[in-house]
NUROTOR-131626 format. One record per residue (C-alpha): residue number from 1; z negated, y negated, x. Coordinates in pm, whole numbers, plus 50000, padded with zeros to 5 digits. Example, Ala and Ser with C-alpha at 12.3 -4.5 7.8 and 13.67 -1.06 7.14 Angstrom:
REM residues 2
+-----+-------+-------+-------+
| seq |    up | north |  east |
+-----+-------+-------+-------+
|   1 | 49220 | 50450 | 51230 |
|   2 | 49286 | 50106 | 51367 |
+-----+-------+-------+-------+
REM end
This chain:
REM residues 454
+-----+-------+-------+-------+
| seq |    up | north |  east |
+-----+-------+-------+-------+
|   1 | 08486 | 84610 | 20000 |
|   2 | 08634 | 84844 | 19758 |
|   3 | 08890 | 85125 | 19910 |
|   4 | 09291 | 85099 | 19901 |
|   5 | 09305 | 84753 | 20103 |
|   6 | 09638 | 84680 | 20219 |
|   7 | 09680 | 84549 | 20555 |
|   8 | 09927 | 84257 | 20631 |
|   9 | 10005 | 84179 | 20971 |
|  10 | 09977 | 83786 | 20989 |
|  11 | 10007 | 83537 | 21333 |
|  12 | 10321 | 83426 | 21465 |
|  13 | 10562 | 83585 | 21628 |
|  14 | 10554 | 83500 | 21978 |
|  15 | 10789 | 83738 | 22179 |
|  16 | 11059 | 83700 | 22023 |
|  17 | 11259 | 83895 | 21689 |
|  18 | 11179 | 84262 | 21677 |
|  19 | 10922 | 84539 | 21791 |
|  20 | 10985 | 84868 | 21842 |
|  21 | 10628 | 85050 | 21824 |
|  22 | 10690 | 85438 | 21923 |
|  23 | 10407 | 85670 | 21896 |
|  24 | 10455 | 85939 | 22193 |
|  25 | 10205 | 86212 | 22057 |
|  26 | 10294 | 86585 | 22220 |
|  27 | 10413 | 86745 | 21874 |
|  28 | 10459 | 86428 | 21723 |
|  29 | 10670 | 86083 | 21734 |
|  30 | 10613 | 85803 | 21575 |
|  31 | 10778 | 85485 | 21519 |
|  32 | 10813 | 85151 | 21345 |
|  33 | 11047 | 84830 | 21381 |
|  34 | 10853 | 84507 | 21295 |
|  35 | 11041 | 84146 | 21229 |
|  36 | 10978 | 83833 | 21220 |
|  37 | 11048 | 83668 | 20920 |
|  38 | 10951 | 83297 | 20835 |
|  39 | 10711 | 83320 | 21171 |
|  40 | 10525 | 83604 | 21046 |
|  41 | 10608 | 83960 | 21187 |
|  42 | 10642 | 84202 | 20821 |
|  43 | 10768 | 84607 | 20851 |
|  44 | 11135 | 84664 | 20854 |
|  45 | 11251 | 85038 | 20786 |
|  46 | 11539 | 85126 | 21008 |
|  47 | 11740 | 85446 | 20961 |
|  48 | 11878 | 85673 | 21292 |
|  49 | 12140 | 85870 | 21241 |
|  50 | 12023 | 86128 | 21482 |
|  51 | 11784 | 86394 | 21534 |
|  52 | 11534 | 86306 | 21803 |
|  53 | 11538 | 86594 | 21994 |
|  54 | 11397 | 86706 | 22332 |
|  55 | 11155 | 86959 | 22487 |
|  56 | 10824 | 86751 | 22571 |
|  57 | 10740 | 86400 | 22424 |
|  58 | 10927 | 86251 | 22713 |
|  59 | 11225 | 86364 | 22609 |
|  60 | 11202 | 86279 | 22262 |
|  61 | 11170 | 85943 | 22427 |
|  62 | 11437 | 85948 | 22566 |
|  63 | 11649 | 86095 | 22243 |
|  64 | 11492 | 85780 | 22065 |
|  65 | 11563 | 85522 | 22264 |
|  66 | 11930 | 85649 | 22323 |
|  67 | 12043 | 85618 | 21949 |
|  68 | 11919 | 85240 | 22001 |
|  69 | 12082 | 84943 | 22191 |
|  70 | 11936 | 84749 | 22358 |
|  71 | 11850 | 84379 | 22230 |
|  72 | 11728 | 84093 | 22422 |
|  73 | 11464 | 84004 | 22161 |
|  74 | 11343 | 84311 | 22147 |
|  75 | 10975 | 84411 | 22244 |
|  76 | 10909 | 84783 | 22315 |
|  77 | 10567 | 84920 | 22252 |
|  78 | 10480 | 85272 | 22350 |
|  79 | 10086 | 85383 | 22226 |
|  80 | 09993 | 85735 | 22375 |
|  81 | 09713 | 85971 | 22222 |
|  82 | 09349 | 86001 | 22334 |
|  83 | 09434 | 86330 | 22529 |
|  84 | 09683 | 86155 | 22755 |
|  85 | 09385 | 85887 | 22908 |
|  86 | 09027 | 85845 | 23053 |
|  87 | 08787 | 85632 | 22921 |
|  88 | 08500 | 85548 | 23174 |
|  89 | 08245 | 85291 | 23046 |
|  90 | 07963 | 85063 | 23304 |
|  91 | 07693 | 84842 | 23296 |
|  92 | 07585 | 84562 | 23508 |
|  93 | 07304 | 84293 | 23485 |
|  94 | 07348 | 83928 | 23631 |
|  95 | 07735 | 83916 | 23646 |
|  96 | 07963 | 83773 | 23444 |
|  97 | 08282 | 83946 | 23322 |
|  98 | 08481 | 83782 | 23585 |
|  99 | 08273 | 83958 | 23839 |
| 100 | 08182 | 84232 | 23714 |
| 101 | 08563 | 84366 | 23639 |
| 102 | 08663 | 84230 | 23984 |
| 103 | 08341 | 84459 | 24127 |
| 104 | 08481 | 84766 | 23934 |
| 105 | 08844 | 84687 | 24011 |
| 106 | 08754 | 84687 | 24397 |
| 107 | 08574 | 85008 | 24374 |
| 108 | 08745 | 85189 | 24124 |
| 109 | 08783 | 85499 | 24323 |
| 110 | 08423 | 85561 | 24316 |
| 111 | 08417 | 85549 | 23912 |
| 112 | 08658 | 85773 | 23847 |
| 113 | 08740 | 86154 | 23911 |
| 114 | 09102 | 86186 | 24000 |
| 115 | 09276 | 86013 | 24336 |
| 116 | 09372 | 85648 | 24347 |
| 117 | 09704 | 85705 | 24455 |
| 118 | 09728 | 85971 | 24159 |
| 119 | 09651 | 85702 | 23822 |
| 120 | 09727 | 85422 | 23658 |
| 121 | 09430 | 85184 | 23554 |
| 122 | 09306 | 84888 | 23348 |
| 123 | 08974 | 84705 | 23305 |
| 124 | 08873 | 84543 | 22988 |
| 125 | 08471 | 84342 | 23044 |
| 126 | 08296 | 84239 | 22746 |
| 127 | 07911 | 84090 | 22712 |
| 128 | 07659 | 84266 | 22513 |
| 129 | 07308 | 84155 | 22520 |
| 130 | 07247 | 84054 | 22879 |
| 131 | 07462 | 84324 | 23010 |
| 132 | 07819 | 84301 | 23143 |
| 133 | 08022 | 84614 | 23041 |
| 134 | 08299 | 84741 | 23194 |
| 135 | 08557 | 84979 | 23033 |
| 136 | 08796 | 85136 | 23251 |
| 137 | 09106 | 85352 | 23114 |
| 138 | 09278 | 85541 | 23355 |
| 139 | 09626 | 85778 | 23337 |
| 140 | 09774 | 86001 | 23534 |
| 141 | 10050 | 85817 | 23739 |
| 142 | 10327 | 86099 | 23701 |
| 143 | 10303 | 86068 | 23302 |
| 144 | 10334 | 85698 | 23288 |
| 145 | 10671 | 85722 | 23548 |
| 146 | 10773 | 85998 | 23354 |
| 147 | 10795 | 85774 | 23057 |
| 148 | 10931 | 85432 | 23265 |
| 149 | 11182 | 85632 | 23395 |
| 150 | 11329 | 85761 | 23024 |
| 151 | 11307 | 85393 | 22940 |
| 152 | 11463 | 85260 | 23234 |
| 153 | 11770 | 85544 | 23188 |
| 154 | 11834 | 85441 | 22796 |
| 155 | 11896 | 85074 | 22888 |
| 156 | 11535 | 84940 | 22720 |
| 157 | 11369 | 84837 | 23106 |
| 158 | 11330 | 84468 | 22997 |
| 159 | 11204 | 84526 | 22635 |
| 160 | 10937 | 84761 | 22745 |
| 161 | 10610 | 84520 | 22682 |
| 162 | 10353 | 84759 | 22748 |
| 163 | 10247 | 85118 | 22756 |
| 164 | 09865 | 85121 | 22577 |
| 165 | 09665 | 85336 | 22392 |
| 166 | 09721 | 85369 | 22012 |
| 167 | 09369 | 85355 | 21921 |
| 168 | 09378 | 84995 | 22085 |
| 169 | 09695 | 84891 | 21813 |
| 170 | 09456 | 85009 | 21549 |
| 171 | 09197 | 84753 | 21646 |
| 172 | 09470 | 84467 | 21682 |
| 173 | 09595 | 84587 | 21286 |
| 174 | 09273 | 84555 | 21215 |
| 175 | 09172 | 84236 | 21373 |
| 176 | 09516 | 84072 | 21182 |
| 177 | 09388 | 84227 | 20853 |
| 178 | 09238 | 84044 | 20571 |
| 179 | 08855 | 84119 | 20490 |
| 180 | 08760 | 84357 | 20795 |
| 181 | 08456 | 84257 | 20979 |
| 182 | 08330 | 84335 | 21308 |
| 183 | 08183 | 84520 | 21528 |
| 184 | 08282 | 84846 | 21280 |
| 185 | 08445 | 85201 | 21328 |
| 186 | 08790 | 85316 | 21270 |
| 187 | 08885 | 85695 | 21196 |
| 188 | 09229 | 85788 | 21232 |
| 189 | 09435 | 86131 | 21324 |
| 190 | 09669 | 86188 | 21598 |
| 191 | 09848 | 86517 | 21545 |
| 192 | 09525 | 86754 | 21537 |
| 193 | 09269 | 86546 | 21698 |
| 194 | 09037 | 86311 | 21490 |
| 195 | 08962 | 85960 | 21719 |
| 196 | 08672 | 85780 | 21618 |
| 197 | 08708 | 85403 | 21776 |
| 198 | 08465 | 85137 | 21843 |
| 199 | 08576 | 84771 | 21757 |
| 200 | 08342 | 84498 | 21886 |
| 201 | 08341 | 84151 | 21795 |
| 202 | 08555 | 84042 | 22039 |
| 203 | 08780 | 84339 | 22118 |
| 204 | 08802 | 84698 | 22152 |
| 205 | 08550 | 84941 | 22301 |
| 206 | 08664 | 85289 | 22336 |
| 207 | 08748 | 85506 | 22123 |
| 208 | 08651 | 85962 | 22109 |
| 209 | 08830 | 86248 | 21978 |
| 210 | 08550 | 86442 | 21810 |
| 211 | 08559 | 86752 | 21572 |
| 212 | 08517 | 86739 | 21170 |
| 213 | 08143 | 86872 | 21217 |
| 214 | 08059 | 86628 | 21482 |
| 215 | 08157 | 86299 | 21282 |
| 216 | 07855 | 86206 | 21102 |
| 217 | 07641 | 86321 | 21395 |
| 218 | 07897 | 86046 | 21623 |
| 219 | 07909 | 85805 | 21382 |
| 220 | 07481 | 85747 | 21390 |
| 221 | 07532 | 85810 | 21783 |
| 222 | 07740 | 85502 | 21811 |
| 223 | 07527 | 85287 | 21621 |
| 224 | 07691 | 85396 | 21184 |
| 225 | 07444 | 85296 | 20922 |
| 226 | 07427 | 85162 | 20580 |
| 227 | 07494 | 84807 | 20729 |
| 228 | 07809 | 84898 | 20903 |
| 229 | 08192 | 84919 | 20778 |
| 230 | 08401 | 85277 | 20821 |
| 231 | 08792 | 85210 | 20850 |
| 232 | 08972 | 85516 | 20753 |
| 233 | 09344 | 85503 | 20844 |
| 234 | 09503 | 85726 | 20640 |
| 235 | 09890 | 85797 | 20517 |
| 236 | 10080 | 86035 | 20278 |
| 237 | 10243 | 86251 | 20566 |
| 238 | 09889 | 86297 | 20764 |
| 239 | 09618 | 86422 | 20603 |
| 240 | 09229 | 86303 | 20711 |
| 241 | 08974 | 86586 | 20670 |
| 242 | 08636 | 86428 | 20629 |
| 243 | 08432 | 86748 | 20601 |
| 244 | 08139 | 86577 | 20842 |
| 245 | 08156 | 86298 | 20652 |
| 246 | 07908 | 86415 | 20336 |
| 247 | 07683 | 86199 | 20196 |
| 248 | 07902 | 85874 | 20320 |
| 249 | 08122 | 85772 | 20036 |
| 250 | 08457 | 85586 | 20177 |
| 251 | 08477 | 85432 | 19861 |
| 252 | 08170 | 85216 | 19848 |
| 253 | 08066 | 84882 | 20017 |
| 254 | 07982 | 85145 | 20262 |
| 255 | 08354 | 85198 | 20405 |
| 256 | 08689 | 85061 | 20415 |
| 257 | 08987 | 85291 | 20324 |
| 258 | 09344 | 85080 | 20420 |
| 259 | 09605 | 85353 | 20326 |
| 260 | 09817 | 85073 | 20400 |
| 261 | 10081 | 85157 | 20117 |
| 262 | 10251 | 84882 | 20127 |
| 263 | 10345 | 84897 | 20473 |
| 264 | 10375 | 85322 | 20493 |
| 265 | 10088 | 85292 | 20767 |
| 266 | 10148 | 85567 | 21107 |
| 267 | 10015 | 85545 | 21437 |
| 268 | 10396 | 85406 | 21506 |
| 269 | 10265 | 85082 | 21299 |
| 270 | 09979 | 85080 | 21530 |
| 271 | 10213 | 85106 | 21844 |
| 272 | 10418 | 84786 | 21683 |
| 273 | 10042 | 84624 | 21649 |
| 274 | 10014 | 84626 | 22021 |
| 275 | 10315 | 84397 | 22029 |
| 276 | 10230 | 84128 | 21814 |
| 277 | 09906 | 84045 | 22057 |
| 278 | 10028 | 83804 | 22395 |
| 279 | 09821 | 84042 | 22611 |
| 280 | 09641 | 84339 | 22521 |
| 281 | 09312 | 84400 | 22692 |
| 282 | 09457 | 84747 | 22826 |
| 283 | 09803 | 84833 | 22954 |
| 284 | 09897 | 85072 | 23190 |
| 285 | 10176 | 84977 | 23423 |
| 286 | 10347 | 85031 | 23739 |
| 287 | 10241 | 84709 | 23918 |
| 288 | 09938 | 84484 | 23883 |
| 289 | 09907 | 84297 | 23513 |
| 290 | 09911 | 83902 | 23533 |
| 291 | 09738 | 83677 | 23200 |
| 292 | 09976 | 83476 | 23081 |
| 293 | 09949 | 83100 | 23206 |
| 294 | 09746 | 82985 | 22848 |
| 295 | 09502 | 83254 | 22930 |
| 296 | 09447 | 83171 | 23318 |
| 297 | 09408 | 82823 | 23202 |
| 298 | 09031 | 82700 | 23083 |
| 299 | 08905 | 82347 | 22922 |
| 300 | 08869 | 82165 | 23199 |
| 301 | 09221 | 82273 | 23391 |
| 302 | 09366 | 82194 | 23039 |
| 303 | 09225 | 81865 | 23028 |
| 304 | 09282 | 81765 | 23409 |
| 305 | 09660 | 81887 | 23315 |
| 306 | 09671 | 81676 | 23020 |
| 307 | 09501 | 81353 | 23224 |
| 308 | 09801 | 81399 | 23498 |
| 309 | 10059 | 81480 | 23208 |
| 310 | 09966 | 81108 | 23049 |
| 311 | 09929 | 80996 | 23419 |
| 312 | 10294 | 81113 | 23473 |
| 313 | 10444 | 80991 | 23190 |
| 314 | 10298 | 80638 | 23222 |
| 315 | 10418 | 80647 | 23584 |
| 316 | 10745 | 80761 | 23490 |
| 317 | 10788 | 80462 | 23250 |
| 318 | 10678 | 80222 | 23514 |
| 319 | 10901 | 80377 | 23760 |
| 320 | 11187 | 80373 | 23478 |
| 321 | 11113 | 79973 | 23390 |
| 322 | 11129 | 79899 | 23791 |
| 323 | 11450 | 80047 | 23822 |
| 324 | 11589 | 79838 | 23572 |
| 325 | 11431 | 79560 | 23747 |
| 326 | 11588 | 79642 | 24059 |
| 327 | 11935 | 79687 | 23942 |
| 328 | 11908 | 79369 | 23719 |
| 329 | 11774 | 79190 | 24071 |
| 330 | 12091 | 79347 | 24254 |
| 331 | 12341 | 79236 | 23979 |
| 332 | 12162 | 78921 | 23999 |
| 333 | 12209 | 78886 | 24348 |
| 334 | 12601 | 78950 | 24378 |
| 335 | 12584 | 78651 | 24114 |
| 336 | 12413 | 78493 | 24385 |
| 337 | 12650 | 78521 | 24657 |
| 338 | 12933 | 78491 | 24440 |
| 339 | 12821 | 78145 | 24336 |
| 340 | 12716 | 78044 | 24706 |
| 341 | 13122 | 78145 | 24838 |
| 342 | 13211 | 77911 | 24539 |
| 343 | 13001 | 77596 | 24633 |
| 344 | 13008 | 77690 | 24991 |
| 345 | 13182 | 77360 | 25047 |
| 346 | 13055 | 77121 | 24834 |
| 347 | 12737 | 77221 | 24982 |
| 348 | 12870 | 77096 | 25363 |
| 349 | 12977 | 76792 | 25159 |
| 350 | 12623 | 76765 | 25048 |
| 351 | 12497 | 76752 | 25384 |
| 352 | 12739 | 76529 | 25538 |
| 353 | 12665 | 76292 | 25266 |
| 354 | 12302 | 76292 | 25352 |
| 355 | 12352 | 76246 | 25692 |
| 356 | 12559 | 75971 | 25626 |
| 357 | 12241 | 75836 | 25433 |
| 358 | 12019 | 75837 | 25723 |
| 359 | 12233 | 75674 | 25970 |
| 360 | 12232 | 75406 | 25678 |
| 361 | 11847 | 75394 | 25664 |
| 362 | 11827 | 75351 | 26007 |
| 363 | 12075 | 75093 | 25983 |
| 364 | 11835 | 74897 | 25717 |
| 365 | 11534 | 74950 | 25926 |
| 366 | 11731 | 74791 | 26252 |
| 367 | 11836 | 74495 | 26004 |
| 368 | 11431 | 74472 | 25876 |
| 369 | 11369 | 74457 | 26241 |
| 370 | 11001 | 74625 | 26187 |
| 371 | 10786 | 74567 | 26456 |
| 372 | 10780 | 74803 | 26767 |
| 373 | 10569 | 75088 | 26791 |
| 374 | 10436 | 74959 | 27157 |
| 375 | 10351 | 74619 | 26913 |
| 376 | 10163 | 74813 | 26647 |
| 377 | 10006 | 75015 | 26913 |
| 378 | 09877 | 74699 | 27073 |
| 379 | 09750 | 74512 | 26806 |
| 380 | 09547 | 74865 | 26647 |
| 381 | 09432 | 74913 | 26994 |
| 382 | 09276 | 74537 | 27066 |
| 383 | 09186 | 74520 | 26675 |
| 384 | 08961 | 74847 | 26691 |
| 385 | 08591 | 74786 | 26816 |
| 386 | 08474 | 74940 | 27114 |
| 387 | 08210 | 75227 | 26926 |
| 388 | 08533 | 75363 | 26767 |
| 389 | 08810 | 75487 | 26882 |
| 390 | 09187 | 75664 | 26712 |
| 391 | 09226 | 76034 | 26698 |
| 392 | 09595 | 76046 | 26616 |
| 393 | 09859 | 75864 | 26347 |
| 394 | 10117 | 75871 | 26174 |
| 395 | 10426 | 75627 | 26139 |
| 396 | 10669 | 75642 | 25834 |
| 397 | 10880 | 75402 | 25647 |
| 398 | 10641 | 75127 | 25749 |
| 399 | 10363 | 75292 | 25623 |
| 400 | 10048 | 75351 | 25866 |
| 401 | 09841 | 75636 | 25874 |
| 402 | 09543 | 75654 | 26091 |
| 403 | 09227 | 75896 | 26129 |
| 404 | 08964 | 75755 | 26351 |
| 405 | 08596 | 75869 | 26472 |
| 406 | 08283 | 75680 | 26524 |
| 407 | 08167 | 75340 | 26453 |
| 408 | 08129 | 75210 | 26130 |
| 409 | 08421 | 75296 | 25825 |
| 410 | 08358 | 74998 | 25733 |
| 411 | 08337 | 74730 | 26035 |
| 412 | 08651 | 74876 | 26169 |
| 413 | 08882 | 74855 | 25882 |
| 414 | 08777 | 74483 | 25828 |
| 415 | 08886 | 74419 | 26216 |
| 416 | 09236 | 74563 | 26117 |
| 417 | 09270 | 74374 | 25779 |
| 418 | 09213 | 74100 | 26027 |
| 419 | 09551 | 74109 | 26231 |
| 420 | 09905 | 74007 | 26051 |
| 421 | 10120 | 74298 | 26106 |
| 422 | 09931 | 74470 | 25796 |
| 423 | 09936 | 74398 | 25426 |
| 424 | 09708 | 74616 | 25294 |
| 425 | 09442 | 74887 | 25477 |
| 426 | 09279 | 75101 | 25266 |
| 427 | 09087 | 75436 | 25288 |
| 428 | 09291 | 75731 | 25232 |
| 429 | 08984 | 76017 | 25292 |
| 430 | 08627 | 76008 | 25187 |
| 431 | 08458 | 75909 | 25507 |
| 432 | 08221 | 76243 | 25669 |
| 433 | 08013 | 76274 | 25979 |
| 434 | 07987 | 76511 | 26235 |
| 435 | 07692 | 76670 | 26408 |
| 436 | 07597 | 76352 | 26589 |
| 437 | 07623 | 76135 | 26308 |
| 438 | 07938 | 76001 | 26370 |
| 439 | 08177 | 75865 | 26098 |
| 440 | 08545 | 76050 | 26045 |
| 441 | 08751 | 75888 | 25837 |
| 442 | 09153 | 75808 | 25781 |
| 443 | 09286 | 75471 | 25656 |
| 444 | 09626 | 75361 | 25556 |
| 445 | 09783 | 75077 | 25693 |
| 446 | 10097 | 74927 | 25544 |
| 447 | 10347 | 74680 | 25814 |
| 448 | 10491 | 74362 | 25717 |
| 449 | 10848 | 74333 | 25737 |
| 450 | 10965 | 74044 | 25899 |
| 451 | 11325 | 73849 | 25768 |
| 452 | 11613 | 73955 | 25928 |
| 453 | 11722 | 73706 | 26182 |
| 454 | 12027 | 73445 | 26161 |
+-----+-------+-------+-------+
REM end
C-alpha cells in the first residue's frame, strides 16, 4: 500500500452526537470533537476562546473542560501516555479467555508490583496458538481520581465514557480505516517518547516506548519482517524521527504512512477513536466495568430470547383476541338478561299454558279409558313363559316398553302377540346373551285403545 493513506472513521454512531477526545500528555494536550453526521462520526474543528492553562496536565484538564458546557450527547474520552500505565502480559495453556482473565483478575495482586488498594486495573484475554494470553494494564489510583475529580468539578461527570490508553485509540483508528491489515505495528509520538504498538487480529496487544536506536532492533523482536505492515502516525505539528528505521522504506508495500491530512491526525483524534467503539477492551475506572447487554449475550441466549420474544407476542395476541371475547360474551350477556326481564311474563304464560295442556291429555287418556296398569301387568305376567321372566318397563302414551332375560326372543314375543291388549310387539334391541347363555332382549308393545263408553 503506497504511503499518504487517509484514514476515515466509518461505523455508526452509537452514543449519541459528539466526542470530545482529550489527549492528557504531561507537556502536552490534545484534543478533538468528532460528530455524527448522516450516522457516520467525521472531525469537527471547534475553536476555544481561552488559553488552557494550569500547572500539571490535571489542571489543564480542568482549564479545558471549563471553557466547555456540558451536553447530554456528549461522550468524553480521555487517552493518557505510555508513561502514565503498566503493561503486564501472561500465558496460560488449557483455559479459555473466560477463565483465564477471571484467574488473573482474582489474583491480580500477585502479577503486579504496586498495592491493590494503590491502582486501577483492566484485563484484556486474547487466543494465540493454543495459549490464552492475558494483558493486564494497571494505573496508579491517585492519578486516575486526580483526573475524575477535575471532571466531576467542570460539570462533564456523565459524559466521561472512559479513561484508556491512547495507543489503544490508535488501534480502534486503525481498525475503522480503509486498507490496514492485521496483526501489524503502529509508530506514533507522544511528546518525547516514541510508542511502538502491537495490533492483533482481533484487538490490541500492548504497546512500548522505545528509543530511535532501539526501533529496528524492537520491531524484529516483536515479530517485523518483509511480510508485515508498519503504520506510521505522523502530523505537521509532531515530527517522527525514524533514525533506527534504515534500510525499511515507509514508502513501499513494506509500510503504511496515514498522515491523516484530511482529518489533521493528533493523539487527540486517537482519544475521540476510543469513543466511537461500544466498549474498549481497556478502561480504567473507579468501579468495576460491566459489557454492555449485546456483548454478555451469546447465540444461543439470543436465540432462546428470540423463541420467548415470538412466544410472547403470539401469547399476547391470544390473550388480546380472548379479551375481546370476553367483553363481547359480557355485552352479550346484559342482552341476555335484558331480554329475559322483557319476556319474563310471557314466559309464566308459557308455562301455564302447558300445564293447562297436560291436565287436557290426561283428560283424553281418562276419556280413551286405556286399560289399567294392574290389567297390563296381568296379562304380560300370565302371557310370559315360565324360562323367562321381565327385568323392568316402561309405560308411555300407550306405548309398551319391555326388556326381558332368558328363554327364547322368540317364543316369548309370540305368547304376547297372542293376548288382545297389544297391536303390534316388535323388537326394539338386537337380542345378546350373557355368560350363561341366556337371551337379553327389549320388545315394544303397543295397547289397544278401547271406545269411550256411552
Amino acid at each position: 500500500m503506497a504511503a499518504g493513506t487517509a484514514i476515515s472513521i466509518r461505523g455508526k454512531a452509537l452514543f449519541g452526537g459528539e466526542i470530545l477526545g482529550i489527549f492528557l500528555g504531561e507537556q502536552q494536550l490534545k484534543y478533538a470533537f468528532l460528530k455524527k453526521k448522516l450516522n457516520k462520526w467525521s472531525r469537527e474543528d471547534v475553536a476555544l476562546y481561552g488559553e488552557v492553562i494550569g500547572r500539571n496536565s490535571v489542571e489543564r484538564l480542568g482549564s479545558l473542560l471549563g471553557q466547555l458546557k456540558p451536553k447530554r450527547g456528549r461522550r468524553l474520552c480521555i487517552a493518557i501516555p505510555r508513561n502514565r500505565y503498566y503493561l503486564r502480559e501472561l500465558k496460560f495453556k488449557g483455559l479459555s479467555t473466560d477463565e483465564a482473565e477471571n484467574s488473573v483478575r482474582l489474583s491480580v495482586a500477585t502479577h503486579i508490583h504496586l498495592p491493590l488498594e494503590d491502582i486501577y486495573f483492566d484485563c484484556w484475554s486474547y487466543k494465540n496458538g493454543n495459549e490464552t494470553h492475558v494483558l493486564i494494564a494497571y494505573t496508579k489510583r491517585a492519578f486516575i481520581d486526580s483526573i475524575v475529580e477535575q471532571v466531576e468539578r467542570s460539570g462533564h461527570k456523565k459524559s466521561l465514557f472512559c479513561i484508556a490508553p491512547c495507543s489503544l485509540g490508535n488501534d480502534i483508528l486503525l481498525r475503522r480505516s480503509e486498507g490496514i491489515s492485521f496483526p501489524c505495528i503502529s509508530l506514533h509520538l507522544e511528546e518525547y517518547d516514541k510508542i511502538l504498538s502491537i495490533h492483533g487480529k482481533d484487538g490490541w496487544l500492548g504497546c512500548h516506548s522505545v528509543k530511535s536506536e532501539d526501533i529496528r532492533e524492537k520491531l524484529h523482536f516483536f515479530g517485523f519482517n518483509d511480510d508485515s505492515r508498519l503504520v506510521i502516525f505522523k502530523s505537521d505539528t509532531e515530527d517522527l524521527y525514524l533514525d533506527g528505521l534504515s534500510g525499511i522504506d515507509p514508502c513501499t508495500d513494506q509500510a503504511i504512512e496515514p498522515l491523516c491530512k484530511d482529518l489533521g491526525w493528533n493523539l487527540g483524534l486517537s482519544a475521540a477513536a476510543l469513543g466511537t467503539s461500544i466498549y474498549p477492551q481497556i478502561a480504567f475506572d473507579q468501579r468495576p466495568r460491566k459489557k454492555p447487554l449485546r456483548l454478555r449475550v451469546n447465540a444461543l441466549q439470543l436465540a432462546l430470547v428470540g423463541i420467548f420474544a415470538i412466544l410472547l407476542l403470539f401469547t399476547g395476541i391470544r390473550f388480546y383476541k380472548l379479551i375481546k371475547v370476553s367483553r363481547q360474551l359480557d355485552q352479550n350477556v346484559a342482552v341476555v338478561k335484558e331480554l329475559e326481564g322483557r319476556f319474563a311474563p310471557l314466559k309464566a304464560k308459557l308455562e301455564k299454558l302447558q300445564r293447562l295442556k297436560a291436565i287436557e291429555q290426561d283428560m283424553i287418556d281418562f276419556l280413551n279409558e286405556r286399560p289399567s296398569l294392574l290389567v297390563i301387568l296381568k296379562e304380560l305376567a300370565e302371557r310370559t313363559p315360565m324360562d323367562a321372566w321381565i327385568k323392568y318397563f316402561t309405560l308411555r302414551n300407550n306405548v309398551l316398553k319391555v326388556s326381558a332375560e332368558g328363554g327364547s326372543a322368540v317364543s316369548t314375543m309370540e305368547a304376547w302377540r297372542k293376548s288382545q291388549l297389544f297391536t303390534s310387539v316388535k323388537l326394539v334391541s338386537p337380542v345378546t346373551k350373557d355368560r350363561q347363555g341366556r337371551e337379553r332382549y327389549t320388545v315394544e308393545l303397543k295397547i289397544k285403545q278401547f271406545f269411550q263408553k256411552n
